[in-house]
C-alpha positions in Angstrom: -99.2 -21.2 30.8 -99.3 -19.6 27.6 -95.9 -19.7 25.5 -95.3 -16.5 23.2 -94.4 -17.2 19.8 -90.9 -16.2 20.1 -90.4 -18.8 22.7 -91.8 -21.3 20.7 -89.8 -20.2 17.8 -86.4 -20.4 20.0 -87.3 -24.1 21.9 -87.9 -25.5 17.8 -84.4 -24.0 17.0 -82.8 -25.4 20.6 -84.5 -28.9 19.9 -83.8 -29.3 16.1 -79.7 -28.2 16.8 -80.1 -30.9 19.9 -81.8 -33.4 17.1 -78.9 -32.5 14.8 -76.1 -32.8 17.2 -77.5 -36.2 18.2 -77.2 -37.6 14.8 -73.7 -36.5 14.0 -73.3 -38.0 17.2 -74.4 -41.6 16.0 -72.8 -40.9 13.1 -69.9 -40.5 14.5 -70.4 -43.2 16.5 -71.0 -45.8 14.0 -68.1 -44.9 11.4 -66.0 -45.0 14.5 -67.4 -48.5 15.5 -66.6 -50.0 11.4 -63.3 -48.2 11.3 -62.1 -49.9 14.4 -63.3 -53.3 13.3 -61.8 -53.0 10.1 -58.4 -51.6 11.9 -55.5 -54.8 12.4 -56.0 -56.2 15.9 -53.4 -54.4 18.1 -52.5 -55.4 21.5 -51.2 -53.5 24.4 -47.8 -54.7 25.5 -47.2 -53.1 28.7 -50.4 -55.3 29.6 -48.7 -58.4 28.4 -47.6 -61.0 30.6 -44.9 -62.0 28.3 -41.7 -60.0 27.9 -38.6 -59.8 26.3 -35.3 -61.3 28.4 -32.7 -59.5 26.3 -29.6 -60.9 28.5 -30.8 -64.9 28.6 -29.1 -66.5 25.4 -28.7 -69.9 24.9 -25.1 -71.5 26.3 -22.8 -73.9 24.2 -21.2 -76.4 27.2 -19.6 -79.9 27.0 -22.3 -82.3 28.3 -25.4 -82.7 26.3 -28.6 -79.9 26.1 -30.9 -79.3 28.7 -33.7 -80.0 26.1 -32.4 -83.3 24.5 -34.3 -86.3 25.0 -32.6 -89.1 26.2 -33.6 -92.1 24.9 -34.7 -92.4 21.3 -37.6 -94.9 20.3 -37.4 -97.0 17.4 -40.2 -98.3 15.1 -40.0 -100.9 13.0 -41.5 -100.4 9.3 -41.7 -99.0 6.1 -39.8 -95.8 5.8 -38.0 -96.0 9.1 -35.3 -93.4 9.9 -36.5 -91.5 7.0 -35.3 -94.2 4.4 -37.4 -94.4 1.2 -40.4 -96.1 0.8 -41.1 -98.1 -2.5 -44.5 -99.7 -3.2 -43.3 -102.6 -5.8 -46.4 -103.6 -7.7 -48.3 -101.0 -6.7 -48.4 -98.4 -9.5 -51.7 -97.9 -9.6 -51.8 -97.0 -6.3 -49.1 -94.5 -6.9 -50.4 -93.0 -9.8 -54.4 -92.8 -8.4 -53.0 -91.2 -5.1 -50.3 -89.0 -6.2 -53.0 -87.5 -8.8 -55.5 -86.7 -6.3 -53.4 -85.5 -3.7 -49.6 -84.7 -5.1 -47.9 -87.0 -3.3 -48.2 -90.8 -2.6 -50.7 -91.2 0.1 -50.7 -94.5 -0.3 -47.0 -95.0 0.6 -47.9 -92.4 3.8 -50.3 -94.6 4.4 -47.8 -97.4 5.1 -45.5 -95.4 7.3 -45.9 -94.9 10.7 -47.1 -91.5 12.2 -44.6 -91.8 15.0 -41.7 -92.6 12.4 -37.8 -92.2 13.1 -36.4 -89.9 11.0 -32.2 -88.9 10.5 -30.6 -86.0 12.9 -29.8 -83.2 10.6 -28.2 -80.9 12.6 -25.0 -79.7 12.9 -23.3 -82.0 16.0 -22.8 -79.1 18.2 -26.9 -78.6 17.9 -26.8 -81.2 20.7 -24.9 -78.9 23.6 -26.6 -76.1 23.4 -28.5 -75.2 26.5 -31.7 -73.2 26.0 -33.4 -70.8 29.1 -36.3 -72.5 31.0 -38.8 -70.4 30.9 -39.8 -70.5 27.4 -42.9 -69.3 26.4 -46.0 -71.0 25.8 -46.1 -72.5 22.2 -49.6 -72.5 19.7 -48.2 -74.9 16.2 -51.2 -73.7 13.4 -52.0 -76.3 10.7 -53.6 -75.0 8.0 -55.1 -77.8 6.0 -57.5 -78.1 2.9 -58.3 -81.8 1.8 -54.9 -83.1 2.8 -53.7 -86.8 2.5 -55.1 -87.8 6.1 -52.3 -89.7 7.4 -49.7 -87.1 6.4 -52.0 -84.2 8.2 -51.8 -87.0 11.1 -47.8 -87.5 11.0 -47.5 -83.7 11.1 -49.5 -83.8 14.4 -47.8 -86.5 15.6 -44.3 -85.4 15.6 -44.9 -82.1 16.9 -46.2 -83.6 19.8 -43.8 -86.4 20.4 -40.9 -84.4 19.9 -42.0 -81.1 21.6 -41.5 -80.2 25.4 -45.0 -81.0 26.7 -44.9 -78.0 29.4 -44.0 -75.7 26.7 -46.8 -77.3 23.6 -49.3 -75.3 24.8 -52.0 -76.3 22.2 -51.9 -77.6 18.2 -54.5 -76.0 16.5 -56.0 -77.3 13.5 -57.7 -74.9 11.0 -59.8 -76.5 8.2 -60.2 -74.2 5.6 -63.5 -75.7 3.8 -62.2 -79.2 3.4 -64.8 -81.6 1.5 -63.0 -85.3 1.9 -65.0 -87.5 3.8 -61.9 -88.6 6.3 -61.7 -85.1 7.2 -64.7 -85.0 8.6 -65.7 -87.1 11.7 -62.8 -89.3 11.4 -60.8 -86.4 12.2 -62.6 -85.4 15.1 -62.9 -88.6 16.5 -59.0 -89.2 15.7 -57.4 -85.9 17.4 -59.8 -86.9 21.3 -56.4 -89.2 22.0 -54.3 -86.1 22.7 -57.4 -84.8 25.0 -57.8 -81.4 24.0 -54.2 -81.0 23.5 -55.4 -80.4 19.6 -58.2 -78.3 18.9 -59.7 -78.2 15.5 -61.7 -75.0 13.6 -63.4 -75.3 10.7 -64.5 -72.9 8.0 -67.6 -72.1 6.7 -66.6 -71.3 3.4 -63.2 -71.2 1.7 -60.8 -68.3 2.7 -57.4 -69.9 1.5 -54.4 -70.4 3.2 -53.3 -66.2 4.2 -56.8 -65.3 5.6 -57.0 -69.0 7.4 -53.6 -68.7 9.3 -54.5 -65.0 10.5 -57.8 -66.9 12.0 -55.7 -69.7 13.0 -53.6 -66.9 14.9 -56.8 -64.9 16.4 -57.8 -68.3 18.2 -54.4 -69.3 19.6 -53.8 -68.7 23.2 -50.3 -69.8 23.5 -47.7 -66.4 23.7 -45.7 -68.0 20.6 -47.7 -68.9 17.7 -45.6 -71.4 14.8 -47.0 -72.2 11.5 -46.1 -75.3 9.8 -48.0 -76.6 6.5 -50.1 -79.8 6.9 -47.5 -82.0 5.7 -44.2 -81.0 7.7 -42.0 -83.6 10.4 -40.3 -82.0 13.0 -37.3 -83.7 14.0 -35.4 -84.0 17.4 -35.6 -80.8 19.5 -36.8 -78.8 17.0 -38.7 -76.0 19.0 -36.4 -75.2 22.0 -34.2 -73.6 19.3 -36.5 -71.6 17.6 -38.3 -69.9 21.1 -35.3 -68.6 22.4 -34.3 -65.9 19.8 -38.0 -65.0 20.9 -37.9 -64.9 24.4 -34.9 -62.7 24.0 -36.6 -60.3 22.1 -40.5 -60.4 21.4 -39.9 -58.8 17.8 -37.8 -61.9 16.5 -39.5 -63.9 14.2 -37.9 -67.4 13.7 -37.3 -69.8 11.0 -36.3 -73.8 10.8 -34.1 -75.3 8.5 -36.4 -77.2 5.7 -35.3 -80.1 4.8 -37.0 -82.5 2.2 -39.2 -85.0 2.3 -39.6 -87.0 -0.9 -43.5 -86.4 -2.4 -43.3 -90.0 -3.9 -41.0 -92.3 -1.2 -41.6 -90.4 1.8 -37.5 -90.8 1.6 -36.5 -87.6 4.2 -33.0 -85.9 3.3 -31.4 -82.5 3.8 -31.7 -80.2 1.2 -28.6 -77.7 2.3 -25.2 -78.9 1.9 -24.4 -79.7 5.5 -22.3 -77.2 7.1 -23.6 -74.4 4.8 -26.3 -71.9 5.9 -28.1 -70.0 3.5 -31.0 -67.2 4.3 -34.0 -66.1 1.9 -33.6 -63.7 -0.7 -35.8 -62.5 -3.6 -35.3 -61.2 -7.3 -36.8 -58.6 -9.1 -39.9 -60.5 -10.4 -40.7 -61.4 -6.5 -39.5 -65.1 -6.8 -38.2 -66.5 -3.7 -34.6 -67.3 -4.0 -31.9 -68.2 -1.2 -28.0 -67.0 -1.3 -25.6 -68.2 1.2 -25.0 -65.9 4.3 -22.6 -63.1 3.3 -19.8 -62.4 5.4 -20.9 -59.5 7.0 -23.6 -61.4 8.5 -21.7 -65.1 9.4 -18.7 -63.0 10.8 -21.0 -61.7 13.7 -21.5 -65.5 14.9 -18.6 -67.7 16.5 -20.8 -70.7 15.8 -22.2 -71.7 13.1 -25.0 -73.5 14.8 -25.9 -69.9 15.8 -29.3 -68.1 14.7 -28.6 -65.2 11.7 -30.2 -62.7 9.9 -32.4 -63.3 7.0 -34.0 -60.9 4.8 -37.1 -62.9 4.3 -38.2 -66.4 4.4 -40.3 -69.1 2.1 -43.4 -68.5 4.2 -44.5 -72.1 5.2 -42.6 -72.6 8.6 -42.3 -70.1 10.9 -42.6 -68.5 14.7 -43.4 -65.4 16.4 -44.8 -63.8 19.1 -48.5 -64.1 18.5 -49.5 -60.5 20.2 -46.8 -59.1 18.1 -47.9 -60.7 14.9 -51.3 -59.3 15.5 -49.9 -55.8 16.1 -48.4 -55.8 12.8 -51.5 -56.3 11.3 -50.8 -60.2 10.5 -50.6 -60.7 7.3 -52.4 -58.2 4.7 -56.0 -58.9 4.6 -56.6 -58.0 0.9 -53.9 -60.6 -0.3 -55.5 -62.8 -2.0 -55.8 -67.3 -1.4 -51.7 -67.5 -1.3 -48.7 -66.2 -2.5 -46.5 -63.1 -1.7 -47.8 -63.2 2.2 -44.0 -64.7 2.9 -42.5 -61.0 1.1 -45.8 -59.0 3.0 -44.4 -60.2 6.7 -40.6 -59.8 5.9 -40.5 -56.6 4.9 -43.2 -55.2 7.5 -41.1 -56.8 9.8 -38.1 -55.6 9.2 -39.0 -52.2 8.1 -41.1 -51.9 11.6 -38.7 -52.6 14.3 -38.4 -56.1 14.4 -35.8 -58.7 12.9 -35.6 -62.2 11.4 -33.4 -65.2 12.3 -33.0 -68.6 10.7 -32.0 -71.4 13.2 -29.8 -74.1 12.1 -30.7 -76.0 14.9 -34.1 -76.3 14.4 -35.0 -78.7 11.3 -38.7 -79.7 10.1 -38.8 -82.0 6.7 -41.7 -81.0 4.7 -43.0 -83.1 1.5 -42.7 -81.1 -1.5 -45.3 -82.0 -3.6 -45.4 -83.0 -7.4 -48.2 -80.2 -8.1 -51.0 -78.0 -6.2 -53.7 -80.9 -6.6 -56.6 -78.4 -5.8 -58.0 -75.3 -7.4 -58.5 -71.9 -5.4 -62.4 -71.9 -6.6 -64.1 -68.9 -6.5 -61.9 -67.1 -4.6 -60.2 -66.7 -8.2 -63.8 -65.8 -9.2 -63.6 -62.0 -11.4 -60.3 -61.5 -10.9 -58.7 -60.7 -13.6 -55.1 -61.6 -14.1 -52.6 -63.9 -11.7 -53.9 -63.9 -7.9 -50.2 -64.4 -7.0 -49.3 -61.2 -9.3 -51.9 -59.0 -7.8 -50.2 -60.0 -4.3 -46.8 -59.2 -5.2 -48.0 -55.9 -6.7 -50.3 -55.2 -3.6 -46.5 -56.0 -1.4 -44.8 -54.1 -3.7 -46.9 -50.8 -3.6 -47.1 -50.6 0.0 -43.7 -51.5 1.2 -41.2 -50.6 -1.8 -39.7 -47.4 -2.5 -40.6 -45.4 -6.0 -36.9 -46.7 -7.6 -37.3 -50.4 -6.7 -41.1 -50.6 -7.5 -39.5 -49.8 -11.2 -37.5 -52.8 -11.1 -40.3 -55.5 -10.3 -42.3 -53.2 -12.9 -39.7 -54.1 -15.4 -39.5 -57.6 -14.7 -43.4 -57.9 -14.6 -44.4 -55.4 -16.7 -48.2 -56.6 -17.0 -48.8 -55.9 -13.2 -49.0 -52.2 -13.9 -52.6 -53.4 -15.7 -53.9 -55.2 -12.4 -56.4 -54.0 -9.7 -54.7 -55.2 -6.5 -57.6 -53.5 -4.2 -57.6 -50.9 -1.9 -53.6 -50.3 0.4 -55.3 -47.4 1.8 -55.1 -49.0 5.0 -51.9 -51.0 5.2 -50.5 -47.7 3.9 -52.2 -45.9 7.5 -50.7 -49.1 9.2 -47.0 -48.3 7.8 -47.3 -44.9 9.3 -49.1 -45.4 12.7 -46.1 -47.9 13.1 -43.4 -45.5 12.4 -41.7 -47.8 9.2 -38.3 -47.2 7.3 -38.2 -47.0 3.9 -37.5 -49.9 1.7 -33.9 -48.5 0.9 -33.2 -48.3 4.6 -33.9 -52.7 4.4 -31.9 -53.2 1.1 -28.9 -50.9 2.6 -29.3 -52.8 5.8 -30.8 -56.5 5.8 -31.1 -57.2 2.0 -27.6 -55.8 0.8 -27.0 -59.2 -0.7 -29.9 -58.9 -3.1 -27.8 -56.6 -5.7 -24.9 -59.5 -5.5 -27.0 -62.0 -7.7 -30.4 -59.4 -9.2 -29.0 -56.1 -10.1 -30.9 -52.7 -10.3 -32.4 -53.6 -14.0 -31.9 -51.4 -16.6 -35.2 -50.3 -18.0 -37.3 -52.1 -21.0 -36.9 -50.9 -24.2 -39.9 -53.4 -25.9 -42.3 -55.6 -24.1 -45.3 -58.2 -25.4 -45.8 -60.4 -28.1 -42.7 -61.1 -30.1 -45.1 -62.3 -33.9 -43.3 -62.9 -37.3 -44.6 -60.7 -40.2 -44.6 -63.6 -42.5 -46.2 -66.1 -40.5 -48.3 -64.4 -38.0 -47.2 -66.3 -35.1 -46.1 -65.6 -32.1 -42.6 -67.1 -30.1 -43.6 -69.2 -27.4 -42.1 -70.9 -24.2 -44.7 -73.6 -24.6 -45.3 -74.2 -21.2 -41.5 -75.6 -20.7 -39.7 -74.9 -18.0 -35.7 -73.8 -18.7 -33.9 -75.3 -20.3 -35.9 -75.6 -23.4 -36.1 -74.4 -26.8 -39.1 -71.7 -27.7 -41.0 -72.6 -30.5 -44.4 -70.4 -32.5 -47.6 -70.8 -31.8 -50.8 -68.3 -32.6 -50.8 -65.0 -30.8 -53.2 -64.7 -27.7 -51.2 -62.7 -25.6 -52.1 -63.9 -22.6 -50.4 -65.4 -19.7 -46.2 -65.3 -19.5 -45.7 -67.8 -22.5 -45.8 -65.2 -24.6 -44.5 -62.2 -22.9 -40.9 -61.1 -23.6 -39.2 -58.2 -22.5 -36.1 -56.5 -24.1 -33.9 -54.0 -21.9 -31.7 -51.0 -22.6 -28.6 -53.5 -22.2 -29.5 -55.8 -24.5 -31.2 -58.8 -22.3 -34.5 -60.5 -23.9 -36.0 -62.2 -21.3 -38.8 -64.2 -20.7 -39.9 -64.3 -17.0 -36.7 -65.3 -15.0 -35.1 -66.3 -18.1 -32.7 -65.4 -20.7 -33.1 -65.9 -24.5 -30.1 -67.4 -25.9 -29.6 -68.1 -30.0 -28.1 -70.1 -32.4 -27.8 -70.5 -36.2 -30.0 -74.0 -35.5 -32.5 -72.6 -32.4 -33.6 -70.6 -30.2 -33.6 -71.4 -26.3 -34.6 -70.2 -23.0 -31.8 -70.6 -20.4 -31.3 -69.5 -16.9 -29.6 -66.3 -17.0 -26.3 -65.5 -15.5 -26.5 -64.8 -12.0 -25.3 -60.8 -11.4 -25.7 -60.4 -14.6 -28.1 -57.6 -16.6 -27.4 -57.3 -20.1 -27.5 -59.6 -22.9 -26.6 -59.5 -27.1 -29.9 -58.8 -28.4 -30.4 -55.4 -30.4 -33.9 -54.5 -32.2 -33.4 -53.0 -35.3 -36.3 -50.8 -35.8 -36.1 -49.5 -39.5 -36.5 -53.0 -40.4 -38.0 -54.6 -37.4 -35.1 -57.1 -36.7 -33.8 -58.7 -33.5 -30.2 -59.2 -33.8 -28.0 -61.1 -32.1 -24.8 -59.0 -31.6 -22.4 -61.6 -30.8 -22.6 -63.4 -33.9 -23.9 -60.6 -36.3 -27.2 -62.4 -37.4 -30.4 -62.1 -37.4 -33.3 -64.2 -35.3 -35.4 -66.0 -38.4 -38.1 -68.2 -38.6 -37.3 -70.9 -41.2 -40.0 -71.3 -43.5 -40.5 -74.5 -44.1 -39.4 -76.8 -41.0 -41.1 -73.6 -38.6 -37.8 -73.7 -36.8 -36.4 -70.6 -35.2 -32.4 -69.7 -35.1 -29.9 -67.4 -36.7 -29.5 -66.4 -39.7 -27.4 -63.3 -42.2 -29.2 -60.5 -42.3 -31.7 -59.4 -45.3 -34.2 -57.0 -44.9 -36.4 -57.5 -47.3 -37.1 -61.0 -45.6 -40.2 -61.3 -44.1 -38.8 -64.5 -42.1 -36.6 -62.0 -39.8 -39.4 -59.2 -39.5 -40.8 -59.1 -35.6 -43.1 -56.3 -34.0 -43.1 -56.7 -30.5 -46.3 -55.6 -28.9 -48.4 -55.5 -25.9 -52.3 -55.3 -25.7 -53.3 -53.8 -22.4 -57.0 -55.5 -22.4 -55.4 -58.8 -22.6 -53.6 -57.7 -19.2 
């Protein structure tokens, strides 16, 4: 059959639109396919088998807890009942392990895994009776060429002093660990609990944020908890901390740390007993802790009770697991570790769910002397402080305009950093339905503004250098209290970054500058406190102290720095304070 030319003509125009319409199709198809795999894993609750029980709360009675153990075994041995361990003779030991590691291997080494270690808890800890059906329990270690035997002790406890039908699984993650008893050792080691412990192991290094979100998305347990490698849970540690969760599935929960020495093993409370205290955090996004307020301990006849808590220090924690993967987990673009702690608190919070911190729950954790590793190339062209670019990348999804001013102020260089693309958590915070940051600091964080005040804003910032001299002031690396010396201006770093506000503070960091006619110091400033003596002169280019009327000079010959009467035509008491942005 012969087709006309205008038949031909139309079936070319039907099959190109058809040949059109099928690629916008795939198209379509494949940017919806990479958006969803890039989207926070979100799970369906009214699919879940696990549910909140919002009238089952734990019961204070007379005879002892349903979850108590009874007896209590004893080991003989170094370090027993958490007394400190010291290796006479042995420096060398000390020194070799403690430098590889940051803490004493070698005395872990002696120590049993299965230690004793002293109750902490408050005595009324021991009546409380907890519901039965708690949910199923996934601990996450996160480890990266940990001491062995410490990595091991953490295991052991949990499992020792954890309600087996309730330890659902410990689940190992090794995030790219290179020591040779890591390796088969390990796996050989963890086949005594018979698959009670499961270890993963990454292919490359991720760091600690990304690792516990993987450590999360293999868990099958309904409540996941994270505790670092080097962490002993002590007696009934977990019963406490599920049942604020099985109440409510949007609790996340928090132990009481106490301290375990990084040098004698020697385990000790770090919290006046008696006193609870819940995480805060200052301006600068340092983690600080204030005891409860009122308005929060007089909701609680007990003081063995759960309470609020604004945020925590990030190491030790429990929640939900399908919840924690609703919320995204933690941030994806944050960066090896630091400022994930801030990241779940505030999405938390600001998204429907609360935080308690549970006095009857205690886990020590070894503090060490210093990180003993590097972050390698997952530093690799970044340009200025990972944990900076966090806090910034916290800051500018989850703050309001007014308090993003204040961290600015307090970390002015931040503005200068590339902290990636929010676009999405951004997109999350909507879909999610979020308050605003002032809602949480009107709310849950209203004791913030007791100890950091709104800061009033800079008036200078940079490099503090001396006319005459060409130098710089400088922290030197010391920690406060210390005195700040000169060195040659490089501008890099916090050393030599000072900051001087409308109400007369010049700070450095954290810290204060304080003055004298015989130095100059840098002291922790006054808690509540804003505003400080300092005035810059700027016709002259003089920092004077009000207080005492004087002048900040560098004395020429000894290359001291204190106070000194005014002159202005010397070049001794002549400072420009500058900033470079490149160097930033």
């Amino acid at each position: 059959m012969r087709i006309t030319n205008v038949r031909r003509g139309r079936i070319i125009r039907i099959s190109s639109v058809c040949a059109i319409l099928l690629l916008l199709i795939y198209a379509l198809n494949k940017w919806s396919r990479n958006n969803i795999e890039a989207q926070p894993v979100i799970s369906d609750y009214k699919a879940s088998s696990y549910k909140s029980h919002p009238d089952e709360y734990p019961v204070l009675k007379t005879e002892l807890g349903n979850f108590e153990p009874k007896d209590r075994i004893v080991v003989k041995g170094p370090g027993q009942e958490g007394k400190p361990y010291h290796m006479v003779g042995r420096d060398n030991d000390i020194a070799d392990s403690e430098s590889i590691y940051g803490m004493n291997i070698a005395a872990s080494d002696d120590i049993a895994m299965n230690r004793t270690v002293p109750d902490t808890r408050l005595d009324e800890c021991k009546y409380w009776h907890y519901p039965v059906n708690l949910p199923s329990t996934s601990v996450i270690i996160v480890f990266h060429n940990e001491g062995f035997s410490v990595l091991m002790r953490t295991v052991h406890t949990v499992i020792d002093r954890s309600p087996p039908n309730i330890l659902h699984e410990i689940v190992l993650v090794d995030d790219y660990s290179d020591k040779e008893n890591l390796g088969e050792n390990l796996d050989k080691y963890i086949k005594r609990w018979n698959g009670k412990v499961r270890l993963i192991r990454n292919t490359q290094r991720e760091g600690l944020i990304r690792t516990r979100s993987r450590g999360a998305q293999e868990a099958t347990g309904d409540v996941i908890v994270f505790l670092d490698a080097h962490c002993e849970v002590n007696v009934n540690w977990l019963p406490p901390l599920l049942a604020p969760i099985y109440r409510d599935y949007r609790i996340m929960t928090v132990p009481v740390i106490d301290g375990i020495d990084h040098r004698t093993f020697e385990y000790r409370p770090v919290y006046q007993h008696g006193t609870n205290y819940r995480g805060i955090f200052e301006w600068g996004m340092l983690y600080k802790e204030n005891e409860v307020p009122d308005r929060e301990s007089n909701l609680h006849k007990h003081k063995s009770e759960p309470y609020k808590s604004p945020t925590h220090a990030g190491g030790l924690f429990a929640i939900n697991r399908q919840y924690f993967l609703e919320i995204g987990a933690y941030d994806p673009g944050l960066l090896v570790w630091g400022g994930e702690n801030f990241e779940l608190s505030f999405k938390i919070w600001q998204c429907g769910g609360s935080i308690e911190w549970v006095p009857c729950s205690r886990v020590g954790h070894v503090y060490r002397a210093f990180m003993p590793y590097s972050f390698g190339n997952l530093a690799k062209n970044r340009k200025g402080s990972l944990i900076t670019i966090n806090y910034k990348r916290v800051i500018e999804t989850w703050f309001d305009e007014e308090h993003k001013e204040y961290f600015y102020t307090r970390e002015p260089t931040a503005r200068f950093l590339d902290m990636g693309d929010i676009t999405e958590q951004l997109a999350l915070k909507d879909r999610l339905k979020c308050k605003e940051f002032s809602w949480f600091m009107e709310n849950v964080a209203y004791d913030v503004y007791d100890k950091f005040p709104k800061l009033p804003k800079n008036t200078h910032w940079g490099m503090v250098k001396n006319k005459a001299s060409g130098l710089c002031l400088d922290t030197m690396g010391k920690a406060a209290p210390a005195y700040i010396g000169t060195s040659s201006c490089h501008g890099t770093g916090h050393s030599q970054l000072f900051r001087l506000n409308e109400a007369g503070q010049l700070g450095v960091g954290e810290r204060c500058v304080e003055a004298d006619t015989e130095s100059l110091k840098q002291a922790i400033c006054r808690l509540g406190t804003v505003d400080g003596p300092w005035r810059y002169e700027e016709e002259h280019n003089q920092l004077i102290h009000r207080l005492h009327g004087y002048c900040l000079t560098l004395q020429a010959h000894a290359r001291t720095l204190g106070l000194a009467p005014c002159d202005p035509n010397n070049t001794y008491q002549k400072w420009t304070i500058t900033h470079q942005k490149a160097n930033w």
